[in-house]
N, C-alpha and C positions, 0 to 999 in steps of 0.2 A: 592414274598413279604410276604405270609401267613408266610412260615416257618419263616423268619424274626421277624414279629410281635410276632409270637407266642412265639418264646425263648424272645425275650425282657420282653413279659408278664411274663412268666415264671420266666424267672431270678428275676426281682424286685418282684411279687409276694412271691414268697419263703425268699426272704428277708423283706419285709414288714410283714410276719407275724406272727412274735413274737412282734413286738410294735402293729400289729393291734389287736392280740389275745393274749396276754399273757397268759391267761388261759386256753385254748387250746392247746396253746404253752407245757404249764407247765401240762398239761393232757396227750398227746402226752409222753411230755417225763416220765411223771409216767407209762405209760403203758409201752412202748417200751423199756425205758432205754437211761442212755443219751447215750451212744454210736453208739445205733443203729439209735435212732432221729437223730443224728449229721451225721450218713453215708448215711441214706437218705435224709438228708437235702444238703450233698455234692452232690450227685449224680442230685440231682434236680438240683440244680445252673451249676453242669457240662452240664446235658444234655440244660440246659437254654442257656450255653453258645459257646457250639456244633452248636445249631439249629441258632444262631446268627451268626455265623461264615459263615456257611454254605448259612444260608439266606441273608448274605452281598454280598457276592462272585454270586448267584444267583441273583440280584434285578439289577434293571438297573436304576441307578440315573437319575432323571434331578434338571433340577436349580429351586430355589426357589428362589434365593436373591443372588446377587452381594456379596462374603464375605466381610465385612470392612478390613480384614487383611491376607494379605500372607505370606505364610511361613517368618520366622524369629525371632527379639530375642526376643518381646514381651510374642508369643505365646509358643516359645519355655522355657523360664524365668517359664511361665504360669503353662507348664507340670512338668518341674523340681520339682517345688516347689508342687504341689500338688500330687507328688511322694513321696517325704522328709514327707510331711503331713501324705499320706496315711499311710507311713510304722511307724510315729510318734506313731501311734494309739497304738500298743502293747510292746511303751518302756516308762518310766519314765523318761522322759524330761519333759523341759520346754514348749515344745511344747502341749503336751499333758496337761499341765494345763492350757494355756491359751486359749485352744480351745478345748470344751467339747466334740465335735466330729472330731476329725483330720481326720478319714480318709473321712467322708464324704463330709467337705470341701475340701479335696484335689480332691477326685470325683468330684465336681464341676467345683474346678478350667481346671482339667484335660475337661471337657465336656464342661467348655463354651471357652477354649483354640480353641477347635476344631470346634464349632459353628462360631467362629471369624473367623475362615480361611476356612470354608466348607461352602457353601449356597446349597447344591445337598440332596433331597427327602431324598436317604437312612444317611446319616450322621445329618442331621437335626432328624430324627426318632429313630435314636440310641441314639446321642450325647443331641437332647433336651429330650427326652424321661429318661434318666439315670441321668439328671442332675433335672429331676423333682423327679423321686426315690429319690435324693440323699437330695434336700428339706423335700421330705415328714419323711424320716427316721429321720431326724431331728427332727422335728417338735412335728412325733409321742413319739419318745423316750423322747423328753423333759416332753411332758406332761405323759407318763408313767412313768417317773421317778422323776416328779418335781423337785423344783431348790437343783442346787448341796446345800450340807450341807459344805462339805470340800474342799479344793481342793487338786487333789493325791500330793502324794510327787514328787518331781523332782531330775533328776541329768543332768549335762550338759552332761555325758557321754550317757543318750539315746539320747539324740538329735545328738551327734555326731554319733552315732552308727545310730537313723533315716536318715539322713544326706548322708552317705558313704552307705547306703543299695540303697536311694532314686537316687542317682548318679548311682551308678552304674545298678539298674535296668533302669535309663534313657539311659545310652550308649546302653546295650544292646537291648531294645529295639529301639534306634537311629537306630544301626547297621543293627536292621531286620526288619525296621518300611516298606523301599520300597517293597522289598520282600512280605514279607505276606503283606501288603496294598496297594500297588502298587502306593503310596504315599513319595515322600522323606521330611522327618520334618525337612531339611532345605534347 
């Protein structure tokens, strides 16, 4: 379970902090360069998500709570869309104006998807765990960047384009959801 907790730490620490320290953040990248900040900041969030991988596969669940829901279309509906969400984040849709953080709602919807249908120690520590990151980055970035002035431009064509990316990375991962999780999403 250590190695577990420690990549979760991991992983949301390194993402938390540029809203927790922008000035750090932005010191970092004056020294370093953005390039090289950016390929250690990858390599941090990989080895984050190695050491989760690893320490899932290692930890031996038990029950916390009875899930409210099992596998089906709710949860599944749940994941889709906060796929569509995620991938919304780096196109110019409509998507992305009406929701100033698309992908980290969609990380939520994706974690409390999974909190409805998992009540077992290791998926409640991952899934509640990344869904509280996915608040806090919220929360932080708002008050670091105060309230929007504009809203971006739109075009239906990134949504569609979010859309057909957010689909298809859902089948895929459908396909090999049992496999690597030893779990079937429906």
């Amino acid at each position: 379970m250590a190695l577990f907790l420690v990549g979760i730490t991991l992983f949301c620490v390194v993402h938390l902090f540029s809203a927790l320290a922008p000035t750090a953040r932005d010191n970092l990248v004056f020294k370093l360069g953005e390039n090289p900040y950016r390929g250690i900041y990858s390599l941090l969030v990989l080895a984050g998500l190695v050491m989760i991988v690893f320490g899932w596969k290692a930890t031996t669940p038990s029950a916390l709570y009875v899930p409210p829901l099992g596998p089906g279309i709710l949860p599944t509906l749940l994941v889709l869309a906060g796929l569509v969400l995620f991938f919304s984040s780096k196109m110019k849709g409509y998507l992305k104006r009406v929701f100033r953080h698309p992908q980290m709602v969609g990380t939520l919807l994706w974690a409390g998807s999974h909190l409805l249908t998992n009540g077992d120690t290791r998926s409640v520590t991952l899934f509640g765990s990344l869904a509280v990151w996915a608040l806090l980055e919220i929360v932080l970035c708002n008050r670091r960047d105060g309230p929007r002035k504009e809203l971006p431009s739109a075009s239906v064509k990134g949504d569609v384009i979010a859309i057909i990316v957010g689909v298809v990375a859902f089948a895929v991962i459908g396909h090999f959801h049992l496999k690597l999780f030893g779990v079937s999403p429906l």
